[in-house]
C-alpha positions, 0 to 999 in steps of 0.5 A: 500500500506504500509503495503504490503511494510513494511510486508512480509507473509513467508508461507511455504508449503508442496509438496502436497499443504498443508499449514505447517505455515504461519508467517508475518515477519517485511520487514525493520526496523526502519531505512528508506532508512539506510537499503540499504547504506553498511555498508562500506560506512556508516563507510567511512562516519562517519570517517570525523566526530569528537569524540563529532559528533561520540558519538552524532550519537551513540545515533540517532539509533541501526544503528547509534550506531552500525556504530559508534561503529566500532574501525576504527573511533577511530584511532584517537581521538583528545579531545582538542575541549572537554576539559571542559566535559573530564571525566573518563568516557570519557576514559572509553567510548573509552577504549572499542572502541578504539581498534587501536588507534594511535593518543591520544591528551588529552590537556588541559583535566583533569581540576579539578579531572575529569581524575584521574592519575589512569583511565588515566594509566589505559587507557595508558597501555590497549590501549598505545601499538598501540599509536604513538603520545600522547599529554598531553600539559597542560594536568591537570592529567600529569602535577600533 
């Protein structure tokens, strides 16, 4: 009974009657019940999580990645609640997503070297012109 779910035979036949191929295609995928929620509504979903649940989702499947991917869920990226784990590598990770960012708060990030003055300029000038708030308070990198 599974299998006849999970599987779909694609056979394709001629106007005679003849058999011309037959393939079993993979019905679903791994996703379960994800496969029927729009994407839409996926995204207004993960749009109420935070960056650290953002990138948390992006590693529980393909799916999940590729919802927590989409630029919109970055508009506004407050890092504040990261602080002690905020890398290069964090604005890295954003630069390729936050196409429309609009609100940056880097406070408090930067402690000992982990954000260098350089990937943060970087970032500024690739992303900074659809930003309106960037807060740098006590921001290790721009208090230097």
């Amino acid at each position: 009974m599974l299998e006849k779910k999970l599987h779909l035979n694609v056979v394709t036949v001629s106007s005679r009657g003849q058999v011309l191929s037959s393939s079993s295609s993979t019905f679903g995928s791994d996703n379960g019940c994800f496969d029927m929620v729009p994407r839409e509504a996926m995204v207004h979903i993960f749009r109420h999580l935070d960056f650290h649940s953002l990138v948390r989702c992006s590693q529980v499947s393909r799916l999940f990645r590729q919802v927590a991917s989409d630029p919109l869920l970055y508009t506004r990226v407050d890092l504040r609640p990261l602080f002690h784990i905020a890398c290069n590598g964090t604005l890295k990770f954003l630069s390729s997503k936050s196409l429309y960012i609009r609100y940056l708060d880097l406070s408090w990030c930067g402690n000992y070297g982990k954000i260098s003055p350089a990937n943060l300029r970087t970032f500024v000038f690739a992303r900074g012109s659809k930003l309106h708030h960037l807060l740098l308070t006590n921001c290790h990198v721009a208090t230097r």
